[in-house]
C-alpha positions in Angstrom: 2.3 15.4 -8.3 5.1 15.2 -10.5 7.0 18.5 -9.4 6.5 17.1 -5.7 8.6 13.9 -6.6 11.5 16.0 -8.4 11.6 17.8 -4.7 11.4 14.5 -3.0 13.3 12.8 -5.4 17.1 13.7 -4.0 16.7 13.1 -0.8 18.5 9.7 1.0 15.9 8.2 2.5 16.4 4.3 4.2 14.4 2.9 7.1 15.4 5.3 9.4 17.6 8.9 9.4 17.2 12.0 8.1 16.8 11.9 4.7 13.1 10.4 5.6 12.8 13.6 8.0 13.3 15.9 4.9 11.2 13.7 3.1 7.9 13.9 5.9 8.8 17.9 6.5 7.4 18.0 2.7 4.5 15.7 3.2 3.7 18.1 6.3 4.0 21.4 3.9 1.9 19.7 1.7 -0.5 18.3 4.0 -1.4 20.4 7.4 -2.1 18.1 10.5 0.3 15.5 9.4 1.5 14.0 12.6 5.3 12.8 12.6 6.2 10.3 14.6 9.9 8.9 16.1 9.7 5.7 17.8 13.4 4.7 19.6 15.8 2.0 18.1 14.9 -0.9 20.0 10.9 -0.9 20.1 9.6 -4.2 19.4 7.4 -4.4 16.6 5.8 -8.1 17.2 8.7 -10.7 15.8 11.3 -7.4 14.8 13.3 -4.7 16.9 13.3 -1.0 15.2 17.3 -0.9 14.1 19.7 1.8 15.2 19.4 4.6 13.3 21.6 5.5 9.8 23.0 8.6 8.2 25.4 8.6 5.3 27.4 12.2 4.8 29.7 11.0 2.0 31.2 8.2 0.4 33.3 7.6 -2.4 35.9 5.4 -4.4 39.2 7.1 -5.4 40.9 4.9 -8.2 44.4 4.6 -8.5 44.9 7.6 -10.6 43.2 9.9 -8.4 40.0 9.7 -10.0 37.3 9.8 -8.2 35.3 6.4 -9.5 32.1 6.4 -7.6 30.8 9.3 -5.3 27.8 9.4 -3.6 26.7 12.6 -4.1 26.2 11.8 -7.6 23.5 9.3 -6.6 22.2 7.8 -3.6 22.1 4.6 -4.9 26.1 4.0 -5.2 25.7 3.2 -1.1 24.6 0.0 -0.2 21.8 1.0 2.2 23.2 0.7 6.3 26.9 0.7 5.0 29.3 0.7 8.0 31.8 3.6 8.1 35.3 2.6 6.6 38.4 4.6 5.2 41.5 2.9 4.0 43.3 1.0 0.7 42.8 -1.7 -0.8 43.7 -4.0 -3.6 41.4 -4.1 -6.8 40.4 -7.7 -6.2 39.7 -6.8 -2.1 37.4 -3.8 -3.4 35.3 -6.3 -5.8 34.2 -8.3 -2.7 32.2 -5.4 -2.0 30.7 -4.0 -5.4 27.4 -4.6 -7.1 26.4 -4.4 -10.4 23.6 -6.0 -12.4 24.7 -7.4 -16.0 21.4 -7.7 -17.3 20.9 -3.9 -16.7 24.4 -2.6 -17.3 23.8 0.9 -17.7 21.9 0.8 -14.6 23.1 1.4 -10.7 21.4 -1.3 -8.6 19.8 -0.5 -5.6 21.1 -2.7 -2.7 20.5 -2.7 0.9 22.0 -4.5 4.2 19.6 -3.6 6.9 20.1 -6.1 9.7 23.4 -7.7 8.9 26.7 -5.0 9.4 28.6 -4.7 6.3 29.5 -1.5 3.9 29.3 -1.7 0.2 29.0 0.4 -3.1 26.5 0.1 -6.1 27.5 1.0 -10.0 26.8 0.4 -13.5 28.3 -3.2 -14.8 29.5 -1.1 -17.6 31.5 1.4 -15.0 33.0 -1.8 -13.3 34.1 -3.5 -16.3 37.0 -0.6 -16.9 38.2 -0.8 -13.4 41.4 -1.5 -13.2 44.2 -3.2 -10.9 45.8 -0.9 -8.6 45.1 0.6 -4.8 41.5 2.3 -4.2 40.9 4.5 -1.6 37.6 3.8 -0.2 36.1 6.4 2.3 32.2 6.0 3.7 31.2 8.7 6.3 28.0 7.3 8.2 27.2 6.3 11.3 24.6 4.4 13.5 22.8 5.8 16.7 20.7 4.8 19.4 17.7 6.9 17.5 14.7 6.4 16.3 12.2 5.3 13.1 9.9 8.0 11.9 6.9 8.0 10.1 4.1 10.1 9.3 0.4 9.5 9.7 -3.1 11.8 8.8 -6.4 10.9 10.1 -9.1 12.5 7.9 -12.9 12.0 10.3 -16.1 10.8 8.6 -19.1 10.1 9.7 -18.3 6.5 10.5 -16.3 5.6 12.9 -15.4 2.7 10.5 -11.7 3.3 9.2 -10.1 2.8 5.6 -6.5 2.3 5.8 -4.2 4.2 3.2 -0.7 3.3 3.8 2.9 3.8 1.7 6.2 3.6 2.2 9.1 6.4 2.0 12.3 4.3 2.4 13.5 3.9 -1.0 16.3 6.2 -1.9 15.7 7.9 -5.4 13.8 5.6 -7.2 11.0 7.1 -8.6 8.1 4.6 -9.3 8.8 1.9 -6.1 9.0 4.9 -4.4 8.2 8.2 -4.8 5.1 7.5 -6.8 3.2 6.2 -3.7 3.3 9.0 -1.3 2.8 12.0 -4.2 -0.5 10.0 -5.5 -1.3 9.5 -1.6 -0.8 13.0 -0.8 -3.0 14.5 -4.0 -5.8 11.7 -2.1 -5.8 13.1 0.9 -6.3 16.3 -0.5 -9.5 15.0 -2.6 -10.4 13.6 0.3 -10.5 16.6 2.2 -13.0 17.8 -0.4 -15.6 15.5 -0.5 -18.2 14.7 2.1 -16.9 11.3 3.8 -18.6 8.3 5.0 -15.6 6.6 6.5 -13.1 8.0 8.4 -9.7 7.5 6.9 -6.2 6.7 8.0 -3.1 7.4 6.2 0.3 6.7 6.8 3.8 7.0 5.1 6.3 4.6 6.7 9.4 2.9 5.8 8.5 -0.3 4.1 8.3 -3.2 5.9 9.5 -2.4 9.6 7.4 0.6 9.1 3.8 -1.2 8.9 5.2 -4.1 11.6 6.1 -1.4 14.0 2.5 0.7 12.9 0.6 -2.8 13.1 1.8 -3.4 16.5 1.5 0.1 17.9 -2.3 -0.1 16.6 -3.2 -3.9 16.4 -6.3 -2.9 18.5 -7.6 -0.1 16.9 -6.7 -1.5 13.3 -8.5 -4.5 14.3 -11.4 -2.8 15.6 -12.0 0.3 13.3 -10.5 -0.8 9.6 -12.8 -2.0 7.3 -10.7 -2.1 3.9 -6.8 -1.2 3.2 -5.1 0.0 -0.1 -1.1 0.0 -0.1 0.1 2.1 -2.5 2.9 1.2 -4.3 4.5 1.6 -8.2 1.3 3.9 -9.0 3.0 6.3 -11.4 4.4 4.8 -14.6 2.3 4.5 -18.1 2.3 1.0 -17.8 -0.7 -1.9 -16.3 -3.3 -1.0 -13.8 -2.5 -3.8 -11.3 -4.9 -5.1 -8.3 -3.4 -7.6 -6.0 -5.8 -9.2 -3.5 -5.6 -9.3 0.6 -4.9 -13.1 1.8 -8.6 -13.9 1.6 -9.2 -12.3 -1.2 -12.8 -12.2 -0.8 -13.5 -9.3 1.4 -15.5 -5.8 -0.2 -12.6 -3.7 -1.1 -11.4 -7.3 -2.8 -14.6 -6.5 -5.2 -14.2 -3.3 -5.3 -10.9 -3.3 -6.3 -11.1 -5.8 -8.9 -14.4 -4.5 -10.7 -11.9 -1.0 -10.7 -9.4 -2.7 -12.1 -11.0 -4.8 -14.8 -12.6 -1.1 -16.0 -8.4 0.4 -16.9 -7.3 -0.2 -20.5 -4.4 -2.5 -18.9 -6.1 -4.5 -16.4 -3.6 -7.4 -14.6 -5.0 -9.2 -11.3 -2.9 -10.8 -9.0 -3.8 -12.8 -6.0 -1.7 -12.7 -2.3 0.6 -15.5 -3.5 1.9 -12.5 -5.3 2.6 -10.5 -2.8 5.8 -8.8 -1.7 5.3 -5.1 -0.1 3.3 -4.2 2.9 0.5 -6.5 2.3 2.3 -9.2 3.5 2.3 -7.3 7.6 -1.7 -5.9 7.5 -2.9 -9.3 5.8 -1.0 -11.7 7.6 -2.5 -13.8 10.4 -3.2 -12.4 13.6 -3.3 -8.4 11.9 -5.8 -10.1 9.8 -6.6 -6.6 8.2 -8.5 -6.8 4.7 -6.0 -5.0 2.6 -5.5 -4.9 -1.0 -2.6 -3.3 -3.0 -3.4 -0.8 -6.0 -0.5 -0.1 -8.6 0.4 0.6 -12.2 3.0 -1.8 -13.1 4.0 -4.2 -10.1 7.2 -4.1 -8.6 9.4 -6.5 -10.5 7.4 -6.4 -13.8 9.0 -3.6 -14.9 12.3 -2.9 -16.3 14.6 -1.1 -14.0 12.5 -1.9 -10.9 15.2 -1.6 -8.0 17.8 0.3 -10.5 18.5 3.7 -11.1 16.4 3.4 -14.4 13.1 3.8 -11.8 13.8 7.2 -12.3 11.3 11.0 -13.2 11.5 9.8 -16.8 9.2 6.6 -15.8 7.2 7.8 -13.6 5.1 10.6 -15.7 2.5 13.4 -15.0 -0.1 10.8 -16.9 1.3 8.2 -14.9 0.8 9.7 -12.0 -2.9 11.0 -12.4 -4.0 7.4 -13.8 -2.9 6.5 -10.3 -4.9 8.7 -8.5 -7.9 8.2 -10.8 -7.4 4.5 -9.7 -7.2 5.0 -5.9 -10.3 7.9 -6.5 -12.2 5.6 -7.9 -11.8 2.6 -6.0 -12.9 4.9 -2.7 -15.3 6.1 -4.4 -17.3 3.2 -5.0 -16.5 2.2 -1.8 -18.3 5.3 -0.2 -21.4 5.2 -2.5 -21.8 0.7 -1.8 -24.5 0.1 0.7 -24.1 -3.3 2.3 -27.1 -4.7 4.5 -27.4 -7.4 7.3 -30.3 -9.7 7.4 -32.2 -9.6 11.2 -33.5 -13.2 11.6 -31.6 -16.4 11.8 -32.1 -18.6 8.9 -34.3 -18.0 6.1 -37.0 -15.6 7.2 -40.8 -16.2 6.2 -41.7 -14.5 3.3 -45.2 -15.2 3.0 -46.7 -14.0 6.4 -45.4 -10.6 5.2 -46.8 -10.3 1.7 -43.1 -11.6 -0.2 -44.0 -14.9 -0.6 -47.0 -16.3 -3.4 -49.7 -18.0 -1.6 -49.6 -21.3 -3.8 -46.7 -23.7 -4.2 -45.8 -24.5 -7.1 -43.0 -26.9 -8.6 -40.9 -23.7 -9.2 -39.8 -20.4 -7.2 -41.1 -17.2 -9.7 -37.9 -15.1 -10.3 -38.5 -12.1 -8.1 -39.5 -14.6 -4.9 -36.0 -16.0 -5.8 -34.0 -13.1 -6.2 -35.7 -11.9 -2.6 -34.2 -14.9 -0.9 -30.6 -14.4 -2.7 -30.5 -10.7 -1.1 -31.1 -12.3 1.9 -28.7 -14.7 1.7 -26.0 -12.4 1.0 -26.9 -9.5 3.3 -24.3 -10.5 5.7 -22.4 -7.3 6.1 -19.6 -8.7 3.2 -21.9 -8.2 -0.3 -22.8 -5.0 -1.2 -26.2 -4.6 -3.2 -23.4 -4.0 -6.3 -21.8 -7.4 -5.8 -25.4 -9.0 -5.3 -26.5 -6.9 -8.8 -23.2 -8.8 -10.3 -23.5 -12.0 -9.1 -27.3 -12.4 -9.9 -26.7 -10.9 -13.5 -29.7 -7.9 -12.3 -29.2 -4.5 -13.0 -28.6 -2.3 -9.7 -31.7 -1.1 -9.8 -33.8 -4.0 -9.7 -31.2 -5.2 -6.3 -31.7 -1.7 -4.8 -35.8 -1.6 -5.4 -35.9 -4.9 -3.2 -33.6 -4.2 -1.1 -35.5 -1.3 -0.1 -38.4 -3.6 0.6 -36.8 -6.1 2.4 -35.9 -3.3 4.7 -39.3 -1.6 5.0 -40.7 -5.6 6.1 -38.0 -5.0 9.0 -35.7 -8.3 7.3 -32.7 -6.2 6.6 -30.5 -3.3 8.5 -28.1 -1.1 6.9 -24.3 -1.7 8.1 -20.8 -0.4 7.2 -18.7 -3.3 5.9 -18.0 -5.8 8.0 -15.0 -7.5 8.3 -16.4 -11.1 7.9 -18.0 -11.1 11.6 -21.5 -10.6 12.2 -22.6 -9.7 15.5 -25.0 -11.8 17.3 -26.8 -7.9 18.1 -27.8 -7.1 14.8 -29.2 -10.3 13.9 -32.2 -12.1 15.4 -33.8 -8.8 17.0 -37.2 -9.5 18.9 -39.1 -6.4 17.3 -39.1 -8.4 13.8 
């Protein structure tokens, strides 16, 4: 993983143009039946329009003395992202109006973007802007905006089930190596695993640009999403030595919520965080009306880390141990995900026990324990608990859950489901032949 993000690592990727062509021509390499998409500047994607397309060439600052100050091809990061094409001179104090630096990091380049509003702009270290001095700059930015298109790649790997799991990441960022690169490296060595293994669900990945990326995919799919996808990860900040971080869908209570926290809790630097918390792609697939149930898996979260959205996110954070206690957290997360069974009860209300041998004969002024742990499966077989959660929530060892579940489903009380995604439907439940 590591060598692919030094390849990937160079390349100026934004939310559109050709630096995320290079970068989904690797992803392809890497991963046969990739499908690469282009969708034209101007789609709608619900409440946004896909932006004109943007390429930088060059850009640079020539100081007074010749010197070249800042160039881009030193570091993609010294453009503000969607710059406008300009060449002329300028006064010191005109330049200023258009640098960024970041005093609390002031070794650091800041990254800095100006997607939907037209402006230009260069990025360097408050260190490097500190000797600037007065005097003319020449200012020169090559790039320039088309009627194009947004691309993004996506990787359907079947299953059994026709139920989908949702693996989406973003490829966007320009060198930066843990809000970035780390997400689609990890989510290519999972698709690989996954190719491996013998698969319950059927899974859909995708790399986008952040943001407009999964409101464009959302609306393209709502339909299918809706229909097919039964738990979402995002993958973001995933390769760094740092936390092992879980941050819940908007609910927060649906299975690959459980999942993800029992995964989580299990790390040596477990740190839960709830939607309110969000601030990458699970704030398109959880919100209302996509409604998917989506969680986000990372080391250390964006922001909680020094350098986030600098030129410090760079190949010296994000680690080959990094990465691979990334992927061992995404592994097993799916994994315990393909091995949870999850049950729906067939009667309305509480079924009788008694008429079918479950129930003692005599009342009594209590309920003996395994009567009582008979009606809490049944009261959580709604498609949403897994006999894992039931085992946790009822303090019993697995075992125990899984010998009665088997029961209750022998009497004819209980059918084996996929996941649901909080609906149950009125055809599974209440069957005639029980």
């Amino acid at each position: 993983m590591h060598p692919l993000a030094r390849e990937l690592f160079p390349f100026p990727r934004s939310l559109t143009g050709d630096g995320v062509r290079q970068t989904l021509r690797v992803l392809e390499r890497e991963l046969p039946g990739l499908v690469i998409h282009e969708v034209p500047s101007g789609t709608a994607a619900f409440d946004w329009v896909v932006p004109d397309e943007w390429n930088a060439r060059a850009a640079r600052i020539t100081g007074p003395d010749g010197k070249v100050v800042v160039d881009f091809n030193d570091s993609n990061l010294h453009l503000v992202g969607y710059s406008e094409p300009i060449e002329g001179v300028m006064s010191l104090a005109t330049l200023e109006e258009h640098l960024h630096s970041d005093p609390e990091l002031p070794d650091s380049i800041p990254y800095v973007t100006a997607y939907y509003h037209r402006t230009w702009g260069f990025c360097l270290s408050d260190d490097q802007r500190r000797t600037l001095v007065d005097g003319d700059y020449h200012v020169d930015i090559d790039s320039r905006f088309d009627q194009g298109s947004l691309t993004y790649g996506e990787l359907i790997i079947p299953g059994t089930s026709s139920a989908e799991v949702l693996l989406s990441t973003y490829i966007c960022h320009p060198s930066l190596a843990n809000n970035e690169l780390s997400g689609p490296v990890v989510l290519t060595a999972v698709a690989k695993w996954l190719h491996e293994q013998d698969r319950r669900f059927t899974y859909r990945l995708v790399f986008i640009p952040e943001s407009i990326g999964a409101l464009l995919y959302s609306s393209m799919n709502l339909r299918e999403l809706q229909k097919h996808v039964v738990a979402g990860i995002n993958l973001t900040c995933i390769g760094d030595d740092g936390d092992y971080s879980f941050l819940a869908s908007r609910e927060g209570n649906s299975p690959i919520d459980r999942i993800g926290k029992r995964v989580v809790r299990d790390t040596p630097q477990p740190v839960e965080y709830s939607y309110l918390d969000r601030g990458s792609d699970e704030r398109t697939y959880a919100a209302p009306g996509i409604d998917l149930p989506l969680i986000s898996l990372m080391r250390t979260k964006y922001g909680k880390y020094r350098g986030y959205h600098s030129s410090l996110d760079d190949l010296k954070l994000v680690t080959p141990s990094g990465l691979q206690g990334g992927l061992d957290l995404v592994r097993d997360t799916l994994k315990q995900l393909e091995e949870s069974r999850y049950f729906l009860t067939t009667v309305r209300g509480e079924p009788q026990l008694g008429r079918r041998g479950l129930y003692h004969t005599m009342h009594a002024r209590t309920v003996t324990d395994e009567v009582l742990l008979r009606t809490h499966i049944l009261a959580y077989s709604d498609g949403l608990h897994s006999t894992m959660d039931i085992a946790d929530m009822t303090g019993h060892d697995l075992e125990v859950i899984e010998a009665l579940v088997d029961e209750l489903h022998d009497h004819g009380l209980l059918i084996e489901t996929d996941p649901r995604r909080g609906e149950v439907p009125d055809g599974l439940i209440n069957r005639k032949d029980c």
